[in-house]
N, C-alpha and C positions, 0 to 999 in steps of 0.2 A: 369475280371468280365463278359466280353462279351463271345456271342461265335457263331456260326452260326444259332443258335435259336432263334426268336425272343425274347422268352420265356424266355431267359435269360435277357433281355432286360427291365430288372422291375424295378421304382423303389421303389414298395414298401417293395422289399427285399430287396433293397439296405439300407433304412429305415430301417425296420427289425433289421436288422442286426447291424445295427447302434444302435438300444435302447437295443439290446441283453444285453448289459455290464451293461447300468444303470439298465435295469430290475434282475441284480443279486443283485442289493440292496434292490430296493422295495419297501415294506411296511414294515416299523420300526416304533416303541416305543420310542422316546426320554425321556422319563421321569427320570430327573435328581435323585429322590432320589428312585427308584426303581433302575436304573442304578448302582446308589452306592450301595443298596444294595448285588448287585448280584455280583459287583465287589469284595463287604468284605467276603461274601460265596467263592467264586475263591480264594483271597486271604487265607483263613483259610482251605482250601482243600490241597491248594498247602505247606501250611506249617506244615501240618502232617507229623510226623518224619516218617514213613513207605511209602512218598511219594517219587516216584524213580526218578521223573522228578525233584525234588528238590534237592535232594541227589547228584545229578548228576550236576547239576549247582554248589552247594555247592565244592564240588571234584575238581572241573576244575577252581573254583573262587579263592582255599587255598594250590592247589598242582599243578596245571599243571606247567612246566618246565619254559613258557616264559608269561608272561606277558600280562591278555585277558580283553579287556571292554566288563565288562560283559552287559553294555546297549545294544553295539552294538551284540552281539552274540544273545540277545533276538531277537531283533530286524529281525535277520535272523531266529530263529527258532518259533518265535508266527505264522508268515505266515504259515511256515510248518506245524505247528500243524493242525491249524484250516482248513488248505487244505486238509485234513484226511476228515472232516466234510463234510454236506451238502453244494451246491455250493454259498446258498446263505450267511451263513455264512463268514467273514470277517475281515480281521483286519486291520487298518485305522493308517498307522503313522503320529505322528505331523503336521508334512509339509502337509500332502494331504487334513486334515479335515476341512481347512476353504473352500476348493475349494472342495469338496466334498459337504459339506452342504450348500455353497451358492446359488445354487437352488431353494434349498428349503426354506429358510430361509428369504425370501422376498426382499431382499434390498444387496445395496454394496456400497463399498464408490468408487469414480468414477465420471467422468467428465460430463457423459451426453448422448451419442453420438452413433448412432450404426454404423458401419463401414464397407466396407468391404477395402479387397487389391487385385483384384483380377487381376490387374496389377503392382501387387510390390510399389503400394504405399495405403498409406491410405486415401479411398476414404470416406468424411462425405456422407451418405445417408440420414440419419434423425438426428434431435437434439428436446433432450426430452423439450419440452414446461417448460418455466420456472424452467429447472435446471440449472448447473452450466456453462455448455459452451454457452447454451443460454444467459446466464445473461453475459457472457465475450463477444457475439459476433460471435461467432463462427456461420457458414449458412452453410443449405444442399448444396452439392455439394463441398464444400472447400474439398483440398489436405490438409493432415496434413505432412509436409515435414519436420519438424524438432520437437521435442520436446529436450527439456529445452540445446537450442543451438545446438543438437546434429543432425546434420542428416540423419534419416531415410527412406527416398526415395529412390526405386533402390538400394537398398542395402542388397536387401535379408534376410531380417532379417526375423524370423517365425512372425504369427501372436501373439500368446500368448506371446513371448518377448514385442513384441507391449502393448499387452489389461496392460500384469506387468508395464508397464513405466507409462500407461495412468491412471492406477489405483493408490491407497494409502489413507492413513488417512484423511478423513471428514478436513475441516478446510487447509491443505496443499495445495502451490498451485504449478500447472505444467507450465509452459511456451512455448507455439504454436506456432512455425513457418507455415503460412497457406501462402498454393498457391491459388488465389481468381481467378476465371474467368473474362476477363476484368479488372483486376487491375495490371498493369507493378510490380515486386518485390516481397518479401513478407510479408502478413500481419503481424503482433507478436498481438499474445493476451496472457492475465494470466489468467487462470481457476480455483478458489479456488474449489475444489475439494467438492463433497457433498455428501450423499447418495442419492441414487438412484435407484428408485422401482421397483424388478423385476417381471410382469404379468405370473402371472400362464395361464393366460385367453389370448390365443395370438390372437383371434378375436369373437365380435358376434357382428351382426348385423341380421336386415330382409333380409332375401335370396330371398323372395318370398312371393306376394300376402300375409295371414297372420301366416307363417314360420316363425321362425327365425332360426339362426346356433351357435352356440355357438363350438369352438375350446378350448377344455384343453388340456394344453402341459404337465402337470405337477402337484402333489399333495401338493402345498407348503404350508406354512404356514397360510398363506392370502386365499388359495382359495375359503374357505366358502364364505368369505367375498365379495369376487369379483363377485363369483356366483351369489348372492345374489342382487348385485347391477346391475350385467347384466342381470338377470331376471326383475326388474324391467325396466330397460331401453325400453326391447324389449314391456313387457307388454303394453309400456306406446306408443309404436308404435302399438300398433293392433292387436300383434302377441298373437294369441293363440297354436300354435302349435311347436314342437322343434327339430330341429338337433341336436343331441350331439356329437361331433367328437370326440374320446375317440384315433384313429388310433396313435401308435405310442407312447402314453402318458404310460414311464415306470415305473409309479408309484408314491412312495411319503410318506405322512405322514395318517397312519390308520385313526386318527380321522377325519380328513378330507374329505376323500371319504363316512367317515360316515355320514358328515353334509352335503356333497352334495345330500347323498340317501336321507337323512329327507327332501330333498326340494319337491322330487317327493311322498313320502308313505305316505301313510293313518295314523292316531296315532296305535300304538300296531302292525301295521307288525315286522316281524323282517326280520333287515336290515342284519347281520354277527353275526356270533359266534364264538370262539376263545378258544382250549382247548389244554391245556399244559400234561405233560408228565404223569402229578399227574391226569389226569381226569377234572381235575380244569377248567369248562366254565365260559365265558368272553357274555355274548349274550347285544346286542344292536337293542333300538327297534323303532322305527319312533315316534315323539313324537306331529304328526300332525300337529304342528307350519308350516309347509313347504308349500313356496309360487307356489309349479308348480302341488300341488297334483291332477289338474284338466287339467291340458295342455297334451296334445295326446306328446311323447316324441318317438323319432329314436333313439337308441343309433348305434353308428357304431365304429368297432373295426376289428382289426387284429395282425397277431402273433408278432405285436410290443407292443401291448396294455398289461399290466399285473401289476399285482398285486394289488393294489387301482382301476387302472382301470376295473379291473376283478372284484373285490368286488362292485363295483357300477353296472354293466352291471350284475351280476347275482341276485342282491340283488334287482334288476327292472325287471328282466326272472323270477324268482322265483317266484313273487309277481303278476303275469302277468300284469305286469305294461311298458306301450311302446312295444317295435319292437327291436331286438338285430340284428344288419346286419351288413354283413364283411364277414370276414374269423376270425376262430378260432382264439383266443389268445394264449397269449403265454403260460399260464401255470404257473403260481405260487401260491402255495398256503399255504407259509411260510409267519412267522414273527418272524421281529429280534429287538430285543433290545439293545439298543446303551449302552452301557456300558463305561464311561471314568475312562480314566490312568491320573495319577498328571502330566505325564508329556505332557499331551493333547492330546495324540494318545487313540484311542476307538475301543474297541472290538462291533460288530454287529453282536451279537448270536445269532440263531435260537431257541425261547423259545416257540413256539405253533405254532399249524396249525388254519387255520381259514376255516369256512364250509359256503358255502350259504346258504340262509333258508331254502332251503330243505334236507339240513344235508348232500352235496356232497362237497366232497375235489377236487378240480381243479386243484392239484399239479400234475405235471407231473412226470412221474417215473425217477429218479436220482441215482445212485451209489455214495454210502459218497466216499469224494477222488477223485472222476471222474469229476470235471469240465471241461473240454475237450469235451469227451464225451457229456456232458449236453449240450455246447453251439451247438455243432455238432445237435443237435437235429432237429434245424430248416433247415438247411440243406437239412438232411432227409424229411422235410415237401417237400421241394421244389422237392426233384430229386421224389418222392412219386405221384407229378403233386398235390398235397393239394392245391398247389395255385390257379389250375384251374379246379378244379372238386370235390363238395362235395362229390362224391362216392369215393374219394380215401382216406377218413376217416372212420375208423373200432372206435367203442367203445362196452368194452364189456357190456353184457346183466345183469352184477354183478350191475354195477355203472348205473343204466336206475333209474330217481327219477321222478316223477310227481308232477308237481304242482296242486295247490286249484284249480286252470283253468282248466285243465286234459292236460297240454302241458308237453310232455314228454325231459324229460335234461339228460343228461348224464355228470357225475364227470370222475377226471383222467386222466385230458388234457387238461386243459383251458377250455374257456365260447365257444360254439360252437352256430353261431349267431341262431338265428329263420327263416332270410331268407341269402342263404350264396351265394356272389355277387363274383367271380371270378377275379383275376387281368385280367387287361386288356392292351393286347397289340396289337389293331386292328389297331390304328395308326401308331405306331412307326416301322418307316423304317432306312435304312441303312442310308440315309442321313439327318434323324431328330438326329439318335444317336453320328453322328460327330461332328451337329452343338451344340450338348446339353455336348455329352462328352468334347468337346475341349475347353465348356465353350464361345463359340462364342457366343450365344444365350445370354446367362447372360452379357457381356462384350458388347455386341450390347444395350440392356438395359443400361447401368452407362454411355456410348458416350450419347445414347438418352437422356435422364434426363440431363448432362449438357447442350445439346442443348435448351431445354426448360425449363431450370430450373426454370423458372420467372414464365410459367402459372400451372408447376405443385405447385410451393409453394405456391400457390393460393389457390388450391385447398382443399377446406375443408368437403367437402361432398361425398359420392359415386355418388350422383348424377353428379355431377359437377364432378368427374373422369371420369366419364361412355361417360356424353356428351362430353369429351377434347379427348381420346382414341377414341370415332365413326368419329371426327372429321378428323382424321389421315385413310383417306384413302388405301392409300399405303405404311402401315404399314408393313406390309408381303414382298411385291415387294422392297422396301429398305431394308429389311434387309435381304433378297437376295442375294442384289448385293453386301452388304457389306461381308456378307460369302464368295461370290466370290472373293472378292479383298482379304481375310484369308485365299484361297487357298480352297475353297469347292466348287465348281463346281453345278452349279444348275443340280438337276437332274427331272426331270419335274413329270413323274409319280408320284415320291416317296414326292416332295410337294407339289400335287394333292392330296395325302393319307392323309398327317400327316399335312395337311395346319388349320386345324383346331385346334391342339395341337399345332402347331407353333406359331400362332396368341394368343389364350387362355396364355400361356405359357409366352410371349411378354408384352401384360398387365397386367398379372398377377404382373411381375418385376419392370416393369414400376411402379403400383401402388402401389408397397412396399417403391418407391421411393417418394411417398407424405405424411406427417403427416398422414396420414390413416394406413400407415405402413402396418402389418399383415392383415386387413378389406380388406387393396389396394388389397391385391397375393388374397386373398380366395374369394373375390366376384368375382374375373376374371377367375379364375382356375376353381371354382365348374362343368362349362357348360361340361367339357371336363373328368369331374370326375365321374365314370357309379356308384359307391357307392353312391356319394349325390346325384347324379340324380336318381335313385330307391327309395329312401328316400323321396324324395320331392314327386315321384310317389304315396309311400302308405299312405303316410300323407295326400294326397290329393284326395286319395278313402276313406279313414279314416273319413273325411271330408263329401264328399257324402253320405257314410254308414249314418253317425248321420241325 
């Protein structure tokens, strides 16, 4: 991943690249009885007797020589087919779709607990307030060293073996072997098992004066909802103005991003339109109900950002409603309709394209059959220098649309922002990249947190994080020497440079480690981040202007 360029040294292409996969799902249509219906159309195409692909299953089902399950030969040739298709298209076996859709789908059944193992065991970091390992007992910082008698400490087991054992049926319960700080042996507790809420919303809080920030990871089910009640929260703090961190977030469920656009547009904008093979439009329009139509909003995006996210950042461009800043998104500008099989596997077809209001497609150019190719595309953004220089972005003069505003957009490649803020790699030196790739950084963080674990689970405010973290002086200078003693050598200059991403970076982790959780990493991180800092910049000439 590295290589003698700084520039290589990013991670928001490591990100990137990371959401590359979920964003080939996107933006889908669940809808159970359109689903069926499209699946009884499939099914009655396929069994026209002039159909070769049937004919041919038929042949091999009543005459081949030995003996063929025919579930499983499907099973090998639907993926083939549908890889002919567009990349976004899909097809979803059994096994994969609960863990596919639980995402999105708000909730899981599960103990409680977020975790990591970043030393071969499982380390509790936080436990969800009044769920299940709460109610058993269970406290930040415990070792989970055994579940139900069996030993998994040191023993190398992957993490998702782990999350499978810790997860199951509401009602069932696990049994914990816990290593406790100061307690000789080990604890046992029983954890009846419960569901458990997953946040589209992974932080908003006031960033600033009357800012606030709002982080969506995600287009689930719940997000309206959570929007909604995080708007009000901030309101209720002062905030008239908005961050929307959009960075990263590969999508999700259409309606959704629809109800988050109705929070910021006017009644009768229109928010997306939706036109299938027949001509057939789908258009959705702001219905004025929305509680942010008067808050000054940043949205900020890059080529992680796509599809839902892309439909809300052009459906606020379009409208000239807020500030689009980032870099380019990714590009999607399909929608797939989830289709189910009896036997719980689901086709996710590509049935229409969707246009921002000003009638521009943001689908990036694709070869049906080339997914390869496709992913390769961001790649190309990079080796292109896209990351660091808006001039190395060409769009042609075909796809140039103007909005009501007279702000001129361009379709054909994702949401290209209004002001485009460059990655930045002005800190990161050779020996910020050792302490952060070798994980020293984060593993310095979970040592700190059990040293203190008594006044960070105190901690129930930012405020009261802010002042416990200024408190710690020699926060930088310890973890130094502790790098030293991990075999990394202080190098003086290079944490002269990057001592400011070091420290940011430091509490950042640390505050993920208090019931604050996500709120903990992003009020700590934002100072070091040149995106929300520009953000907070023109929100706050936006402010002056009025």
């Amino acid at each position: 991943m590295y290589n003698n360029s700084k520039r290589a040294v990013l991670f928001p292409l490591v990100l990137a690249l990371g959401v590359a996969a979920g964003a080939l799902f996107g933006v889908y249509v669940g809808r159970n009885t359109a689903g069926t219906q499209l699946r009884d159309l499939l099914m009655e195409r396929l069994a026209e007797p002039d159909n070769k692909l049937t004919q041919t299953l038929s042949l091999i089902e009543s005459r081949y020589v030995d003996p063929v399950s025919m579930d499983s030969l499907a099973e090998h040739v639907i993926p083939l087919l549908i890889g002919e298709l567009d990349p976004h298209s899909v097809y979803v076996p059994a096994e994969e779709m609960a863990a596919m859709n639980e995402p999105l789908e708000g909730e899981f059944d599960g103990i409680g607990v977020m975790f990591n193992m970043a030393t071969d065991t499982v380390i509790v970091l936080n436990v969800i307030p009044r769920g299940p390992s709460d109610k058993a007992g269970v406290l930040a910082g415990d070792r989970i060293v055994e579940i139900d008698d069996s030993l998994v400490a040191g023993r190398g087991i992957p993490q998702d073996r782990i999350v499978r054992r810790l997860r199951g049926p509401r009602g069932t319960t696990v049994r914990l072997g816990l290593k406790r700080q100061g307690i000789d042996g080990k604890v046992h507790v029983e954890v009846v098992r419960g569901a458990i809420p997953i946040r589209s919303i992974e932080s908003a809080f006031r960033i600033t004066g009357t800012t606030g920030y709002i982080k969506l990871g995600q287009f689930a089910r719940t997000t309206s909802a959570e929007m909604a009640q995080a708007l009000a929260m901030l309101r209720s703090q002062g905030v008239d103005r908005l961050i929307f961190d959009l960075r990263g977030n590969a999508g999700g469920y259409l309606d959704q991003a629809i109800a988050v656009a109705n929070e910021f547009l006017h009644e009768g904008q229109l928010i997306v339109y939706t036109e299938d093979r027949n001509g057939e439009q789908l258009r959705e329009y702001a219905t004025g109900a929305g509680s942010a139509q008067e808050m000054e909003v940043a949205v900020l995006i890059d080529e992680g950002s796509a599809s839902s996210s892309e439909i809300l950042a052009g459906a606020l461009q379009d409208n000239d409603r807020g500030t689009i800043i980032g870099r380019r998104s990714f590009g999607k500008g399909l929608v797939q309709q989830q289709i189910p099989f009896m036997d719980g596997s689901a086709l996710r077809l590509t049935t229409a394209r969707y246009y921002t209001p000003t009638g521009r497609s943001i689908q990036k150019p694709y070869t049906n059959g080339d997914g390869a190719g496709y992913e390769e595309e961001l790649w190309e953004r990079y080796r292109n220098n896209e990351f660091f220089s808006a001039d190395s972005i060409r769009f042609a003069d075909s796809l140039r649309f103007v909005t009501p505003g007279g702000k001129v957009v361009y379709g054909g490649g994702g949401i290209m922002p209004d002001i485009f803020i460059p990655a930045d790699t002005t800190d990161v030196t050779p020996y910020f990249v050792e302490v952060a790739g070798r994980n020293i950084l984060y593993r310095y963080t979970i040592e700190y947190a059990d040293r203190h674990r008594e006044a960070l689970n105190s901690v129930e405010t930012l405020e009261e994080l802010q002042a416990l973290l200024a408190g710690d002086t020699r926060l930088v200078e310890n973890f130094i020497a502790y790098a030293a003693r991990q075999g990394v050598a202080p190098r003086r200059a290079d944490i002269a440079r990057s001592r400011r991403l070091i420290e940011a970076q430091l509490k950042a982790y640390i505050g993920r480690n208090t019931r604050l959780e996500d709120t903990g990493f992003y009020a700590n991180i934002y100072p070091v981040d040149n995106v929300i800092v520009r953000a907070i910049e023109i929100l706050n000439d936006t402010q002056q202007d009025d």
